[in-house]
Every structure is written in structure tokens, then in C-alpha cells.
N, C-alpha and C positions, 0 to 999 in steps of 0.2 A: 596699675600700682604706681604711687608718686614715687621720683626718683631723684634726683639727683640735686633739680633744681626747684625744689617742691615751696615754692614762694609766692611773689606776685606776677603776673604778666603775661602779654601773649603776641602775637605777630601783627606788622604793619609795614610799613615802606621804611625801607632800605637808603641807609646817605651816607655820602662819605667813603672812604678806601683808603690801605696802606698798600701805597703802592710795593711793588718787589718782595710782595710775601704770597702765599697759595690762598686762598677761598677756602675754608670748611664750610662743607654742608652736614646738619645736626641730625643723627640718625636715632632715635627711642632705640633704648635695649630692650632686645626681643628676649622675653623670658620663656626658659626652659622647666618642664616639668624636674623637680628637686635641686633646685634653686635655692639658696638661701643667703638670708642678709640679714646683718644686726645693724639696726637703727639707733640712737641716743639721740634724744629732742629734750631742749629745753624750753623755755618761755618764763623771762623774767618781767613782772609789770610791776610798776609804780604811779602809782595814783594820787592824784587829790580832787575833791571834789568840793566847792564854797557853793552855799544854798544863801541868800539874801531875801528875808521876806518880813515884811512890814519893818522896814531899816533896822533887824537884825540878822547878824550875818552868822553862818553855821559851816565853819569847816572842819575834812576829816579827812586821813589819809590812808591809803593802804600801799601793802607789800606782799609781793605771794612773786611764788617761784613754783612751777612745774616742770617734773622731769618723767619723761617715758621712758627705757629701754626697752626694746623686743627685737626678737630673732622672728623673720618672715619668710615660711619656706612655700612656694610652688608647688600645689598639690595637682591641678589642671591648667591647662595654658587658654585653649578658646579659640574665638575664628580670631581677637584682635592680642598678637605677644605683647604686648605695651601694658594690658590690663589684664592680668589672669583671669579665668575664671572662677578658679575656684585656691584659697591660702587656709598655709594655718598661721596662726600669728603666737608667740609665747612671749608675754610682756612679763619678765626678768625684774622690772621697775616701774610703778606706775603710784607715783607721791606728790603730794602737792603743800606747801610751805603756804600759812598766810601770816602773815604779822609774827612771823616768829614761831609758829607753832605748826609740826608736821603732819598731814594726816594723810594716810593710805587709800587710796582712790579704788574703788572695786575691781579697776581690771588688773590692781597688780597680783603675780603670778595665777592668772588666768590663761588658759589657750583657748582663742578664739579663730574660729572659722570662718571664712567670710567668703560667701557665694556672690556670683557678679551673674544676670539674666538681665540680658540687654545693657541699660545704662541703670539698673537697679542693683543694689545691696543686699544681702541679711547678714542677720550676725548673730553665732550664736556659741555656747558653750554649754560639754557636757551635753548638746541634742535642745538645750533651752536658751531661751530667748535671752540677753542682756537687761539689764535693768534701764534704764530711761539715761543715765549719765554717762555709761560707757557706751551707747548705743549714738545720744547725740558726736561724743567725740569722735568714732569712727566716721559717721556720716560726714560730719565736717572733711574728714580726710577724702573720702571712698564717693560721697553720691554728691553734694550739695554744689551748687555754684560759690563761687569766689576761691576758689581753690585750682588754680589754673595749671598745677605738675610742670612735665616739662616743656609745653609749648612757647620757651620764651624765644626762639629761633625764628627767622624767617625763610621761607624756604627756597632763597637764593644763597649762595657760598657767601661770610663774612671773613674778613682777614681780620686778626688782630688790629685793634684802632677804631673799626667804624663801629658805627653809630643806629638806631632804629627805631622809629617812633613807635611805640607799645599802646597812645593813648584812647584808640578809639576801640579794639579791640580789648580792653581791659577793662573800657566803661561799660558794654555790654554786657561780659562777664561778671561784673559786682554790679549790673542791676537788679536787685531782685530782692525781695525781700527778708531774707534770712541777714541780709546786710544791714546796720544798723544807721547806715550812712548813705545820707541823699547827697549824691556828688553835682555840683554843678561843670557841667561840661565845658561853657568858656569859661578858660583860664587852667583847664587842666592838664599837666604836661606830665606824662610817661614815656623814657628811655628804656631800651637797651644797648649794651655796650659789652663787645670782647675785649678782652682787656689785652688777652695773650693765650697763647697756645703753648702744651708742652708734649712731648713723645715719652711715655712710660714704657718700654718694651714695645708692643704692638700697637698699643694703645695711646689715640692723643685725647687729652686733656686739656679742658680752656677755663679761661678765669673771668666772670660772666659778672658784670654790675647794671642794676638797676635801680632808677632813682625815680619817685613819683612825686608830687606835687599837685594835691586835689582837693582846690575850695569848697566848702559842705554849704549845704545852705538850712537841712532839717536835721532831726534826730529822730529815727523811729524804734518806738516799743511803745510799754505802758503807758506809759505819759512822753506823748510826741513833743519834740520841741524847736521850734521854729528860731534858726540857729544868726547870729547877728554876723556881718561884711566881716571878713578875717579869720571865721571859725575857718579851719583846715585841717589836713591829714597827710601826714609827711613820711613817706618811706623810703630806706637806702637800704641796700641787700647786695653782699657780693656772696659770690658761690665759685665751686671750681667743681665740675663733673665732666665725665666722657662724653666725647664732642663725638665717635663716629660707630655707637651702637655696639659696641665691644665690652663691656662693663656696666652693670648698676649701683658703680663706687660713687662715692660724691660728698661735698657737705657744701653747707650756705649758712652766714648769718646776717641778720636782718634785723634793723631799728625803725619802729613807729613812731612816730610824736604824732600826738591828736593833741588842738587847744580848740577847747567848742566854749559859746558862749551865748545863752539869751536868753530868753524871759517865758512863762506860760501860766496864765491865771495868776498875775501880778508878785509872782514868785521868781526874781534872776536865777540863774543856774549858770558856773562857769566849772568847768571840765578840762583838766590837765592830766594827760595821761603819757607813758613811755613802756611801748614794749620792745625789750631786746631778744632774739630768739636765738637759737643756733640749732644745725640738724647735719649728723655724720652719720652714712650708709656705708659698712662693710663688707664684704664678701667675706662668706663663712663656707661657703661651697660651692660648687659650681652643677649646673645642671643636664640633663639628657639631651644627647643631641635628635 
């Protein structure tokens, strides 16, 4: 199950130290069976999109805003506590805003079940299967690549201050299809960065930034498009969650800027997008030891 720091990234070499402070090493919370935690996600985008074809030019823009709430309780734990095997999920809010006008997404107040067999998913409610949209969001969360949870750590102790190169492990992880973004690999820089540490009761807490920087060169779907020198994909995300496995409390927000731009079957295409996200994990119960 994503936790804490459920954004972009994932582990590389290690630079940098503040001297005369301790090393934290990043422990997953190990979950317990009746476990629960209330989620609030959002995801703001703002679009434009200019189409150019035989020297007339076509733009148009959008705005949409989604918001999920749900409470996530531990029904089975499994051989790995990091990924239950077996939740129920009750999404409390599941709405989607476009241009102004609100519409109710199928999984709001749905309880869905969601089985983990091996590195596989099902999802179901009711004893039936999800419909095709609530079915790809989950998978986005639960099976698919590019969705990296909480491996933004390396697994040597970090003090507050240093530094860690995220980008070669993060190119592997968004290669793949379901990505709609051919990243070119010279010129691509991913960081991580502890910002600071703090002691809640038993529990410490650190304040995690990550900033990516990744020249595109294609766009793929329907219609692929062969992307011109400068298209790029810009992300900054700071988070604060438990650094030592004592907690699956957390939250992170995180800004995309994509500016894509080229041409296919004598038709330019230039793409200007921003998404802002934010995502807050509460404890609502605690589970069996």
C-alpha cells in the first residue's frame, strides 16, 4: 500500500552530509491486520492545447480538479507488511470538476476490496468486478509502473541536508508503456533531498524534496508525436512522513509542468500543461499486533 511518500522516485548514490547530526535509515510501515487510514487526494490540472494546420491555428483550454477521500482498513497482511494482501477501501469522496462543472466518479461511496497475489491486483465490489474507470485508477495506484510509493530512500542513513541522485532508477521505472512520455536520458536530472528531521512522541518525521528535470523527445498514444529540442517535464514535490517505520501518517504536494511541442503529418501540436497534486494519510486506528 502507497504511503506516505506516494509521488515520484526511487534510490541511487548517496552525496553530501551535514555533519554533527545522526544518519536516519527509512523503515516502510509494517502494517497490521485492522489498520486504518483516511486518505484526501487531490489533483489539480490546467491545460492548453494550440493545434496549427495548413496556417490555421486551433486553441483550447481546460480545468478539472479531482478529489478522492477514503478510509483504507487491513483486512490481511501477507508474506510482505509494506503491501497487504488483502484491504477494504470506502471512498467517502470520489468527484471530478471539469471546466466548471462537477461530476461523480463511480467509486464515490463505493467499498472496494482489493486482493494483492504476488505483484498482481483485483478489485472488486459487492463480489463484482469494477467498471473499466475505477478499475484503471486503482491499478494506476496498486499494479502499474511509474508509481514508485515509498522507495524514495537510499538505503544508507541520510542526515538532514544531503543530497541523492534518484535519476537512473526512476528512468527505469517510467519506462514502460503506460507512460506517455519518452524521456531522453542525457540531460536528465533527479534529486532527492532530507530537508530535516523532527521527533513526534516516539516517532521521527523528515521533510523529503524531490525535483526532476526530464527532456522528452516523443509522445506516445493515438497519434505519436515526435516531440521538438526543449519539449520537457518538470517536477518539484516536498512531503513530510515517518522516517523509522512507526506510522503510516504522511502528506506530499507536488507540481508538474509539461511544455511539449512538434509536428505529425504536417499538423504542429504545442502542449502546455500544470499539474498541482496534494495527498494527506491519517490514522484512524491502529492495528493487531
Amino acid at each position: 500500500m502507497r504511503g506516505a511518500f506516494g509521488a515520484v522516485g526511487l534510490v541511487a548514490v548517496l552525496v553530501g552530509g551535514a555533519a554533527g547530526q545522526e544518519a536516519v535509515t527509512f523503515k516502510q510501515y509494517p502494517y497490521k491486520v485492522g489498520d486504518k487510514t483516511r486518505t484526501t487526494k487531490t489533483e489539480d490540472t490546467t491545460g492548453g492545447t494550440t493545434i496549427n494546420a495548413m496556417g490555421k491555428e486551433q486553441k483550447t483550454k481546460e480545468k478539472k480538479k479531482k478529489t478522492l477521500v477514503y478510509v483504507t482498513e487491513v483486512l490481511e497482511v501477507g508474506a510482505d507488511a509494506g503491501k497487504p494482501a488483502k484491504l477494504k477501501r470506502t471512498y467517502e469522496k470520489a468527484v471530478e470538476e471539469r471546466n466548471g462543472v462537477e461530476t461523480t466518479l463511480s467509486l464515490d461511496g463505493k467499498t472496494v476490496t482489493i486482493e494483492r497475489k504476488e505483484e498482481k491486483y483485483t478489485f472488486t465490489a459487492d463480489g463484482a468486478a469494477l467498471d473499466a474507470a475505477a478499475t484503471a485508477e486503482l491499478d494506476r495506484e496498486f499494479t502499474k509502473k511509474g508509481n514508485l510509493g515509498d522507495n524514495l530512500f537510499p538505503e544508507k542513513g541520510v542526515k538532514p541536508g544531503d543530497s541523492w541522485d534518484l535519476t537512473e532508477k526512476f528512468l527505469k521505472e517510467m519506462d514502460t508503456p503506460d507512460n506517455p512520455f519518452v524521456i531522453a536520458p542525457k540531460g536528465a536530472a533527479v534529486t532527492g533531498k532530507l530537508l530535516s528531521t523532527t521527533k513526534k512522541g516516539p516517532t521521527t518525521f523528515g521533510d523529503l524534496e524531490v525535483t526532476a528535470d526530464l527532456p522528452l523527445t516523443d509522445l506516445r498514444g493515438k497519434l505519436p508525436l515526435k516531440l521538438n529540442p526543449g519539449s520537457g517535464w518538470k517536477i518539484a514535490m516536498k512531503g513530510t512522513g515517518c522516517l523509522d517505520g512507526t506510522s503510516p501518517e504522511g502528506n506530499s504536494t507536488a507540481t508538474m509542468t509539461i511544455a511539449l511541442e512538434g509536428a505529425t503529418m504536417g499538423v504542429g501540436v504545442k502542449i502546455d500543461t500544470q499539474v498541482k497534486m496534494s495527498s494527506r494519510t491519517n490514522r484512524v486506528s491502529g492495528g493487531k499486533q
